[in-house]
C-alpha positions, 0 to 999 in steps of 0.5 A: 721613428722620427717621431720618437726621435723629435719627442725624445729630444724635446722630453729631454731639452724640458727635463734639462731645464726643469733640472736647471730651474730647480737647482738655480732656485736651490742655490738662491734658497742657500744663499738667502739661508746664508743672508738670514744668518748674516742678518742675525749677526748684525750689531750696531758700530760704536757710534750707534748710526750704523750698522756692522755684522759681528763675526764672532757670531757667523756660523758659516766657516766659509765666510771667515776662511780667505778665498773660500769662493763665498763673500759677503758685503754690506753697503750703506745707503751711499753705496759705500762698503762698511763691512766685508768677510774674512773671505774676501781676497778681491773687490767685486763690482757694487750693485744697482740699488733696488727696492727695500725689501727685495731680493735680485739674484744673478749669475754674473763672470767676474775675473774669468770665473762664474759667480751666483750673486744675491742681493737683499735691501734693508732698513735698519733703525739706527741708536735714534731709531731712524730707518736707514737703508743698507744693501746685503750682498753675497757672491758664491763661485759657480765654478763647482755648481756649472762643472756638476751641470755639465756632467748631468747634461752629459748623462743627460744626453748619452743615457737619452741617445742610448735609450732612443737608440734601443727603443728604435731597435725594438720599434724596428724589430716589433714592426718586423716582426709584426710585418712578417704575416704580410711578408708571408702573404707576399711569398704565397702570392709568388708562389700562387703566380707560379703556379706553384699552390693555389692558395693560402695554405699558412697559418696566419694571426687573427687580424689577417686571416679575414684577409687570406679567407677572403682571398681563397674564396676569389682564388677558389671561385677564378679557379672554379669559374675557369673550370667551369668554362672547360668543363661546359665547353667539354660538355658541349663538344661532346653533346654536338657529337650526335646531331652533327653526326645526323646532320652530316649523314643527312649532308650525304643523302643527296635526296631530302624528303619531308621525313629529313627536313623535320629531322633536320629541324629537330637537330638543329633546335637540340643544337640550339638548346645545347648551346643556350644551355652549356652557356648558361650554365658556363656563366652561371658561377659566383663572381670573384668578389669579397661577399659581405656575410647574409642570413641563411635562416632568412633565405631558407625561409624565403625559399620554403615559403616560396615552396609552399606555394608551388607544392601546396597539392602535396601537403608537405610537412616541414620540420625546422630546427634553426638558430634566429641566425646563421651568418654564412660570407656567400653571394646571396644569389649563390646562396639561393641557387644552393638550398633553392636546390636541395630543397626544391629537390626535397619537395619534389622527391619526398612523400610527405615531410621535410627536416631541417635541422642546424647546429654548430660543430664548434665555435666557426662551424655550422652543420645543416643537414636538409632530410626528406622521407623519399625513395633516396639514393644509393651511393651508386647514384650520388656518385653518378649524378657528382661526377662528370663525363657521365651520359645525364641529359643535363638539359633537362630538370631532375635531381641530378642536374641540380645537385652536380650544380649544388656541388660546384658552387659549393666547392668554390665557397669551401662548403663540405657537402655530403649525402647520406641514408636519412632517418626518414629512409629519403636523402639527406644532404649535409652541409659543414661551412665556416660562420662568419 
């Protein structure tokens, strides 16, 4: 704003002198006009040796009526005055002498008033055609022509003061309003600290939603993560349960043989494996960062070709129908653990064929559906191995463990995830996420 302030003043002073220029060099055109105009009057006196301007023959009235505030003059080489107009009520000053030929324009006060004085040197041949040298001398009051300057530089500046002043209020209010998306952010912040949302749930412009995007992942991601820790250490209280109890009826037994020191043993190693596990599966979650978006098709690739490998006894048949790419703002390693899953569960559990297929919904979502020709699973089932608190052995390797960790990840990324009967008669996992 201050800039604007400076810029205006600044457009203003050069408009002022400009103005200024221009009106000066018009008032020195007239008056060289009128000089020109003086030049044809001009006849010799009776002598013959010198010069004299007939005013019969002056056109401009204001040089023959008294007091007119234009005057006229003319001096001959000595500096004396042979010829003045009817005009001329009081004597002005004589000029310095310049060169024939040129011209001197001034803006003098004389008597309290303001006067624009033009002087023209000449030679002008006498009756025995000698060159002699007289000086033209106009004097214009500028008393009107400085009153009129005053009134422009007065609009001048009222209408400059005026116009500022409305494009700082339009400035203010265009950066208000412009500034009321991040002042919405700032609210739902507040809100999000007291508990009161968990994210952002405003509709915001499109140079911001990137930013509110971004910010629900971390905010989902912290949430998920802290979720995620509960419901491990939930997992491993419960789990505890048994070989605690085992271990404190053994406790009670004052006598031990062989039979319950391996028992013993056992516990403890399951023990060992419970815990190992609830914390690698407590820490095993996506960190709260901002992910620059990855290929999906370039991952999906790795992952297959890896999977050839591994089941290249079992022959399986992959169908894929993929655009070049599919741009996807994921952790890669989360990304991995997602279709790594679903496929290796595809591989594993079907016959002989797997179908990828992807294709957009509309202009930012992606639909991927992943179909094997297996046994499947009734929805019965999918909601066992989704839900928690039910008795899976979530230590061991099998489809459940895989897609209840597929589910979690996929949440704290806002990813839809869904499964369904296949064409094929297996499962088919769908996955709904926004492109980047």
């Amino acid at each position: 704003m201050l800039v604007l302030a400076v810029f205006m003043i600044l457009t203003a002073i050069a408009l002022e002198k400009a103005v200024v220029r221009r009106a000066l060099q018009a008032e020195k055109a007239k008056m060289q006009v009128l000089i020109y105009s003086l030049l044809a009057a001009v006849d010799r006196n009776r002598t013959g040796l010198s010069i004299t301007i007939a005013n019969e023959r002056l056109f401009e009235s204001s040089l023959i009526t008294r007091n007119s505030g234009l005057y006229a003059m003319l001096y001959d080489s000595n500096g004396d005055e042979i010829w003045r107009s009817q005009s001329m009520v009081i004597r002005f000053p004589k000029v310095n002498k310049i060169e024939s030929g040129d011209w001197q324009f001034s803006a003098p006060a004389f008597g309290g008033k303001p006067y624009f004085r033009l002087l023209f040197a000449i030679q002008w041949p006498n009756v025995n055609d000698k060159l002699i040298r007289y000086d033209v001398v106009v004097w214009q009051e500028a008393t009107e022509y400085f009153r009129r300057l005053d009134r422009f530089r007065q609009t001048l500046w009222t209408w400059l003061i005026v116009t500022t002043l409305v494009l700082l209020i339009v400035m203010y209010l265009v950066m208000m309003w412009s500034l009321r998306p991040l002042k919405k952010v700032g609210l739902e912040i507040k809100a999000i600290e007291d508990r009161k949302q968990s994210g952002f749930e405003l509709n915001y412009p499109l140079e911001i939603t990137p930013l509110t995007e971004n910010l629900n992942i971390l905010l989902n991601q912290e949430q998920y993560q802290r979720q995620r820790y509960r419901n491990a250490m939930d997992d491993l209280a419960h789990s505890l349960k048994t070989p605690l109890a085992v271990l404190s009826g053994l406790a009670e037994s004052g006598k031990k043989d062989a039979v319950d020191l391996e028992t013993l043993r056992e516990q403890v190693d399951r023990m060992n494996q419970i815990v190992s596990y609830q914390l690698q599966k407590a820490s095993n979650v996506a960190g709260a960062k901002i992910n620059k978006p990855i290929n999906m098709v370039q991952i999906i690739k790795k992952i297959l070709s890896a999977l050839d490998k591994v089941y290249r006894e079992k022959s399986v048949g992959v169908v894929s129908e993929m655009p070049p790419s599919i741009m996807l703002r994921m952790d890669e390693s989360d990304c991995l653990e997602v279709i790594g899953n679903l496929l290796d569960n595809a591989f594993k559990y079907c016959r002989s064929q797997v179908v990828i297929r992807a294709a957009m919904l509309d202009k930012s979502q992606m639909d991927l559906r992943i179909d094997d020709d297996g046994r499947g699973l009734d929805q019965e089932e999918v909601q066992k191995i989704l839900s928690r608190g039910t008795r899976l052995d979530q230590s061991s390797e099998g489809q459940g463990i895989g897609l209840a960790v597929v589910t979690e990840i996929a949440r704290s990324y806002a990813i839809e995830m869904n499964f369904d009967r296949s064409e094929l008669g297996g499962l088919r996992v769908r996955l709904i996420f926004q492109t980047a």
